[in-house]
VEXKE-918854 format. One record per residue (C-alpha): residue in three letters; x, y, z. Coordinates in steps of 0.5 Angstrom, whole numbers, plus 500, padded with zeros to 3 digits. Layout:
BEGIN
alaXYZ...
END
This chain:
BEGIN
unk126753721unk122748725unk121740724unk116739718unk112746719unk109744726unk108750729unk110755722unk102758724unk103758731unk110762731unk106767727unk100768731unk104769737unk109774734unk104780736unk103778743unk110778744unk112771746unk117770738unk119765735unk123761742unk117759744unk116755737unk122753737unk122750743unk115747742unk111749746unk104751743unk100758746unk094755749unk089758744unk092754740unk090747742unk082747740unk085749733unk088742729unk092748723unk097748729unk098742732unk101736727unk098731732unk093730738unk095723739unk103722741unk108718746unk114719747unk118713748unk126710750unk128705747unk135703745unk137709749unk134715745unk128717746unk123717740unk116721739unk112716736unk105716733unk100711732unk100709724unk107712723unk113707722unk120708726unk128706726unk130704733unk136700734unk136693732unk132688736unk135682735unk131676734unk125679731unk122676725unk117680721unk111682723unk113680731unk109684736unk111689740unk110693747unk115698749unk113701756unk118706758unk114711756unk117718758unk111722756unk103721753unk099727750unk091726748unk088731746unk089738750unk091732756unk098731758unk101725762unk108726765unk112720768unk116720773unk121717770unk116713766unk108714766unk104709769unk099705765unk102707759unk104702753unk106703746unk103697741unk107697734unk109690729unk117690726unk116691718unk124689718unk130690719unk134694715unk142697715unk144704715unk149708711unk156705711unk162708715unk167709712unk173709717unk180711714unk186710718unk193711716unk201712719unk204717715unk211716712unk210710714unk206707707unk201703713unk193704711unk187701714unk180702711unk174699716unk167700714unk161699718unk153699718unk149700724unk143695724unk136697726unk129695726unk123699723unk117699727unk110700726unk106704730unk099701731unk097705738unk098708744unk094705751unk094709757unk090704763unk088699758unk085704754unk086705746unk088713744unk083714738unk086719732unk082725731unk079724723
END
């Protein structure tokens, strides 16, 4: 129903006020729920464009992002375009990215994806063509999230 059980409780504690399961699906959490950690999967997340696909990260998870060329492992790496930064119950919006903010991750490697297969064929004319491909990505480690300088610390 919802990505990795994330708003599960939410969806049910709202369910006699009304609110249903749009609101979860669209993941927005009523405000009664902010101070308790069972509903929230993590305080501390960034939502970032690279490669051209946005991306919610958290410090200590990994990502696949589109391959970076040229980077050994590792490598560190800044990624600025920050859409979107929540700490805590704050929340920072950018217009279009959020001033200050930065996300500091090290590449583990690169890795391809699974192959595509494309078959092409003229019929009745005994003409085949088989062509594969595998889109290249690089795995990210995520270690922080820096608004102005400062480090967004975990909740334990």
């Amino acid at each position: 129903m919802i990505r990795a059980g994330v708003l599960d409780l939410c969806a049910h504690r709202h369910l006699h006020c009304g609110i249903g399961l749009a609101l979860a699906r669209l993941l927005i959490v009523h405000p009664s729920c902010l101070d308790t950690v069972d509903c929230v999967k993590s305080m501390v997340y960034a939502i970032v464009e690279t490669g051209g696909q946005q991306l919610r990260m958290e410090p200590g998870r990994f990502y696949d992002v589109p391959c970076m060329t040229c980077l050994m492992p590792g490598t560190k790496v800044v990624l600025c375009r920050v859409l979107m930064v929540r700490n805590q119950s704050e929340i920072g919006v950018g217009r279009p990215w959020v001033e200050g903010a930065l996300v500091r991750a090290r590449v583990m490697h690169t890795l391809k994806a699974e192959k595509q297969v494309v078959l092409r064929r003229k019929a009745k004319k005994k003409s085949r063509r088989k062509q594969g491909h595998r889109r290249r990505f690089t795995r990210l480690l995520v270690d922080s999230i820096e608004t102005h300088g400062q480090q967004l610390q975990v909740p334990a």
